[in-house]
C-alpha positions, -999 to 999 in steps of 0.1 A, spaced: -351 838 228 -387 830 218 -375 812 187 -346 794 204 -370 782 228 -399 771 200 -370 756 181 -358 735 211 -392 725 220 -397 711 182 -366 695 181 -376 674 219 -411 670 205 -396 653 172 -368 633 186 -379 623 220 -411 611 239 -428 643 243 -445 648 212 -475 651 235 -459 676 260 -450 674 294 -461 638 309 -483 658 337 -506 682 321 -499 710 346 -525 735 331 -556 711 332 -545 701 370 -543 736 377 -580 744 361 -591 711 372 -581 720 411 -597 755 409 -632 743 398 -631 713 421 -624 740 451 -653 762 434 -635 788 421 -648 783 389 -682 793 403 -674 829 398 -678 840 361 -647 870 369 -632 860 398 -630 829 386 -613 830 356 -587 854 376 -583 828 400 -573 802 370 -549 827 356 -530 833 386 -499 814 374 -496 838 347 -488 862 376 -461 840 390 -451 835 359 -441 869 350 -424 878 380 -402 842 378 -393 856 342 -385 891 358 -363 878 384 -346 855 358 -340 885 337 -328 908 370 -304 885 380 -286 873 347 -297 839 342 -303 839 307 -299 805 299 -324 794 327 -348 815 309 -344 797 280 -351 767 299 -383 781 315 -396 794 281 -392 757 266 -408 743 297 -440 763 294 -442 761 258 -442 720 264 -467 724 288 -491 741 269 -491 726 237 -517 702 229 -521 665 244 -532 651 214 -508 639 181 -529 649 153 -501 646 132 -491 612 144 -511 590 164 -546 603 168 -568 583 143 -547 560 137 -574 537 149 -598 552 129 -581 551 97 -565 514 104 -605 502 101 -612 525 73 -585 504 55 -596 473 63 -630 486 46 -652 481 83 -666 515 78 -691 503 109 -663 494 135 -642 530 123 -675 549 130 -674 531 164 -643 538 170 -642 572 162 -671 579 189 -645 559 214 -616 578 207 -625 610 190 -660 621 204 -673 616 167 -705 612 166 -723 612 127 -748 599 106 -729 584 74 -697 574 63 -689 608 48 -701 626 78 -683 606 96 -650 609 76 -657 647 77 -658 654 114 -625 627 115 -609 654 95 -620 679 117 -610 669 151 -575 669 136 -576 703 124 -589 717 154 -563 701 171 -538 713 153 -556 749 159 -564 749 194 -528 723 202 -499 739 181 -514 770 163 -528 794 188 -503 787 216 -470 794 191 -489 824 179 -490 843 217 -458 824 224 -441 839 197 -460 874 207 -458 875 243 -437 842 250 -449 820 277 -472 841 296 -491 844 257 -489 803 256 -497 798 292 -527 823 298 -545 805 264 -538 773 276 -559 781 308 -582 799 293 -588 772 266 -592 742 291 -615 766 312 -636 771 285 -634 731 281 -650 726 314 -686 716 322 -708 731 349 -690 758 357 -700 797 354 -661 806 346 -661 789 314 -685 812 296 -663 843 301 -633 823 294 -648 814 257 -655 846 250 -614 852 259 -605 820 242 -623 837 207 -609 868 208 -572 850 212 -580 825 182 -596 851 164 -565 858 143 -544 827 140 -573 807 131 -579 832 102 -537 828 96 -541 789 96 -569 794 69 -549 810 46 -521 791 52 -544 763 43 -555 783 8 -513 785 3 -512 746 2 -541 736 -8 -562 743 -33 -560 781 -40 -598 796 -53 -617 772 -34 -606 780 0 -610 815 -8 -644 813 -25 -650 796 15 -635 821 34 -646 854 14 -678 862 32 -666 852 68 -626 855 69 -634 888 88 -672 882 107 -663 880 145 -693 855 147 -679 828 128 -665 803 154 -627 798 144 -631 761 144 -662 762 118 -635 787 98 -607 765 98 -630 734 94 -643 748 62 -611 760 53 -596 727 51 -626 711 33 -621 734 4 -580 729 3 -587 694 6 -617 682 -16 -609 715 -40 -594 694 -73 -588 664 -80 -549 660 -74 -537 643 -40 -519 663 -16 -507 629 -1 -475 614 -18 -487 586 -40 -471 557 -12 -495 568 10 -529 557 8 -545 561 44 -577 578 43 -564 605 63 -537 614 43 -542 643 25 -552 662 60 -523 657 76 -503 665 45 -526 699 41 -517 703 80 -480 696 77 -478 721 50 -493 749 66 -473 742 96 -442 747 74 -455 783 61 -459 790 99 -423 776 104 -409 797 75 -427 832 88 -415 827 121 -374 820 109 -377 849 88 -390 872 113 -366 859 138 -339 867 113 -352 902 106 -365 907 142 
């Protein structure tokens, strides 16, 4: 059922308006709600508090199964897997702004923009370029990556308590999110490692893992540093494009390089749905 449910979700995600999700984020207004309240005040209790729906969760699913409804579970995993992937399109939309002024060769007003819209903020066009390309990966990471990886493990409890956990973490002044990072690394510990060698699979080969040979396994090693690395060396590695030659926007080869590796991860999850 988990990959009837992630193969439902891709198809709405593709052919319909939520390539973003769920139009209400349901997760952040959950997280949002307990902080305001305080509850996020409490490092433990706290983060408990914020993964309560897991709990709900779970028993819905357990009552679903008790009483027959398989179909209805189906429609519950999709639900929760739409809820919890990432509100950005790092594949589509995100950047575009960005990249339109790169074109138009205003590297000043695509720096400015990419503060706007991205958070970006660099000394340099190539520094500038460089944490572009990152936001995207780490989108992709933190958006599609991580929460298919527990979805696929656990199903939507495994989507649903990262998503918390991650938008806990996200949050600003409150004593919950520092025990919810330490969570949120130890569940992209591993398929942040996955997406770098899927990134050394598409891209170029001994570069990525000349990168990844000394910290692929170090638990210290933020997984966004990793991956960020990672895709530097697939991208900037040779000298071929990974872009087809039509394509010329600035941002081309990363999404190409991401596109790719989300194929491996397609292709590993048919076959083990096959064999499984």
């Amino acid at each position: 059922m988990h990959f009837l449910a992630l193969l439902l979700v891709v198809v709405l995600m593709w052919l319909t308006p939520l390539r973003t999700g769920l139009p209400l984020d349901l997760p952040k207004y959950w997280v949002g709600l307990v902080v305001r309240h305080g509850g996020g005040q409490a490092r433990i209790g706290g983060v408990l508090l914020v993964l309560l729906p897991v709990l709900l969760l779970v028993l819905l699913q357990w009552w679903l199964q008790r009483n027959g409804l398989g179909f209805f579970g189906l429609l519950l995993f999709a639900l929760v897997l739409l809820a919890c992937v990432g509100r950005q399109d790092p594949l589509g939309e995100l950047a575009a702004g960005f990249e339109r002024a790169w074109a138009r060769g205003d590297e000043a007003a695509a720096a400015l923009v990419a503060e706007q819209d991205l958070g970006v903020v660099a000394e340099g066009e190539q520094s500038v370029l460089a944490e572009v390309r990152a936001v995207l990966v780490r989108e992709v990471l933190h958006g599609y990556v991580v929460t298919v990886f527990w979805f696929a493990l656990l199903g939507p409890v495994g989507a649903l308590g990262y998503r918390l956990l991650r938008v806990l973490a996200d949050a600003s002044g409150t004593n919950a999110a520092g025990p919810a990072a330490a969570l949120v690394h130890a569940l992209e510990w591993i398929p942040a490692r996955l997406l770098a060698a899927s990134f050394a699979l598409v891209g170029h080969f001994d570069h990525v893992r000349a990168v990844l040979e000394n910290v692929l396994f170090s638990w210290d090693v933020p997984s966004d540093e990793l991956i960020h690395s990672a895709a530097e060396a697939a991208l900037q590695g040779g000298s071929q494009r990974l872009a087809d030659a039509g394509d010329e926007g600035v941002l081309a080869d990363t999404r190409t390089l991401l596109v790719r590796a989300l194929m491996v991860w397609a292709v590993v999850l048919a076959l083990l749905a096959v064999l499984g």
